[in-house]
N, C-alpha and C positions, 0 to 999 in steps of 0.2 A: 553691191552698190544698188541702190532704189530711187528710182526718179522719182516716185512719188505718184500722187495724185492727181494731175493737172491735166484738164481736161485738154483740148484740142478746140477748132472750131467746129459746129454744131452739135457741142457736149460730147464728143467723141470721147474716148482716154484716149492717152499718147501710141499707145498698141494699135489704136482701130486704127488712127491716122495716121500712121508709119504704113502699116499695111497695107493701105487702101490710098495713101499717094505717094507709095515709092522714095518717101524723105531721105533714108536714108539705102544707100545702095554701099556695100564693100566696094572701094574701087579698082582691088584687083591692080596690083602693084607690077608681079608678076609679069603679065600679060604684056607692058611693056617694050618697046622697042632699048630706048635706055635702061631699063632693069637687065634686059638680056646683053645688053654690051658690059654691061657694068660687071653682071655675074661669070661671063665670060671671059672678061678682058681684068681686073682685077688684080690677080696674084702676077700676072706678065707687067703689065703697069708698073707694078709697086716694087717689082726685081729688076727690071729697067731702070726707075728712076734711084737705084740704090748704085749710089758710084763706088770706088776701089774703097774707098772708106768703109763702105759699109751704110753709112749712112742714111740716105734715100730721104725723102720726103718729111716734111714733120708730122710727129702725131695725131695731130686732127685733120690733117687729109685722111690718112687712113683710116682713122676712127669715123669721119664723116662717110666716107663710101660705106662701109662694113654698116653702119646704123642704117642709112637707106637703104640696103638690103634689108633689115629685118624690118622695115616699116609696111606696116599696113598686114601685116602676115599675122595670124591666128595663130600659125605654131612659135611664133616668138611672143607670145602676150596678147592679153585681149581685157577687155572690161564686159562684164553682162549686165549689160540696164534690167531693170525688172519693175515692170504696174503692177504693185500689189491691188490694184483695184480690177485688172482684168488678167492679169497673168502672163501677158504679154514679156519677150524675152528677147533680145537680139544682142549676139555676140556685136563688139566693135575691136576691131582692132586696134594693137597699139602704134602710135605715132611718131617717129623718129623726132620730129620736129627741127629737121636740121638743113640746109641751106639747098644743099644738092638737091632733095625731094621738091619734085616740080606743083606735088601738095602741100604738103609742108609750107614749103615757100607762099605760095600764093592765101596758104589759111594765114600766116604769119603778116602777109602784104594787109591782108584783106580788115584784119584785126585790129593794126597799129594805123591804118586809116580808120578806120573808124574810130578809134580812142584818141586820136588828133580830131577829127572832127564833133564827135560829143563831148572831148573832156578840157583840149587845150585853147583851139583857136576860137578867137572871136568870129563874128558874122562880118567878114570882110572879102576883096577881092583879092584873088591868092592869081598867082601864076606860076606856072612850073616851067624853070631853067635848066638844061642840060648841058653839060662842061663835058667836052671830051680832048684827048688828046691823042698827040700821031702814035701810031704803034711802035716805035722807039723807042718812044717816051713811059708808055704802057707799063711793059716788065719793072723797069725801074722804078715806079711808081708802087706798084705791088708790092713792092721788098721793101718802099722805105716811105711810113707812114710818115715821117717826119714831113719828106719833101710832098708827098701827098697834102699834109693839113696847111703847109704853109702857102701851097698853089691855089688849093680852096679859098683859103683867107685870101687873097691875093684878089681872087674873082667876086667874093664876095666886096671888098671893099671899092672896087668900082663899078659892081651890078649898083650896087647901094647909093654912090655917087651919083648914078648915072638916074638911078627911081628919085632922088630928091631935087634933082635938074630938074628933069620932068615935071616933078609935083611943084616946085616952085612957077615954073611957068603958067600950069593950070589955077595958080592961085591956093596953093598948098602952103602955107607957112610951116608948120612942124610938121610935116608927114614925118609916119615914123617907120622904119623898115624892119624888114627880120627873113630868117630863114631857120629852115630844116631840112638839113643834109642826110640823104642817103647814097654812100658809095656802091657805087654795082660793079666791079670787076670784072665781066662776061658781058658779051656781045649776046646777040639771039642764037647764033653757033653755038653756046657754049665756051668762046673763043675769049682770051683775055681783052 
């Protein structure tokens, strides 16, 4: 793979200014407090949650842990950038890109905000709403998207209600409303 040509700021190539300001750093996945629970705790996890059936957990649990372990690690894959203008070289590892990964995730957050804000929404005033519910409610929710999409719509239809009261008061005739839903499953514990 070759990036190319492309200079940096003050005519640099992309080698001097990688170099010379630390752009990019491995982040050392490893290292970890949750890499070491995860690499240690893992195969107990996943024999525990396997009942007399046999059964255990579905597929992309497991396949999700087992992929953040290999993320960000050189001996599981790597890409070599290369300036053919100065010779410059650095391995990158490769990237699970998958939910668990606390990198992962936030490149992912970080991405799909910004492609809502360059490519979808207008210049308007946004507000961010949070829906939670009791932790009873929680588990069941998890397991049954159905009841999940229909309590959303539910909150939706009189968030929505409630912004065109508003707007009408202020003198709004057609305000028009809208949303973009992201479900998050996990508390800052990690916890459902």
């Amino acid at each position: 793979m070759h990036v190319g040509t492309t200079t940096a700021a003050g005519g640099r190539t992309l080698g001097e200014a990688a170099r010379s300001s630390g752009v990019y750093r491995r982040r050392q996945p490893e290292t970890t407090v949750l890499y070491e629970i995860v690499r240690e705790h893992l195969e107990t996890f996943l024999a525990q949650g396997r009942g007399s059936d046999g059964e255990g957990y579905p597929h992309f649990v497991e396949r999700e842990f087992r992929r953040y372990l290999d993320c960000g690690l050189l001996c599981h894959g790597f890409a070599r950038p290369h300036c053919p203008r100065c010779g410059f070289e650095r391995l990158v590892a490769f990237s699970c890109k998958g939910k668990l990964c606390p990198s992962c995730l936030a490149r992912r957050t970080a991405d799909m905000s910004a492609w809502l804000v360059d490519h979808l929404l207008p210049e308007a005033g946004y507000r961010q709403w949070v829906l939670t519910f009791p932790w009873t409610l929680r588990f069941r929710l998890a397991a049954d998207r159905a009841l999940l999409t229909a309590l959303l719509r539910i909150f939706l239809k009189v968030l929505f209600a409630w912004q065109r009261r508003r707007g009408r008061a202020l003198g709004i005739r057609d305000g028009q409303t809208g949303a973009i839903t992201f479900v998050q499953r996990f508390g800052g514990a990690l916890n459902l």
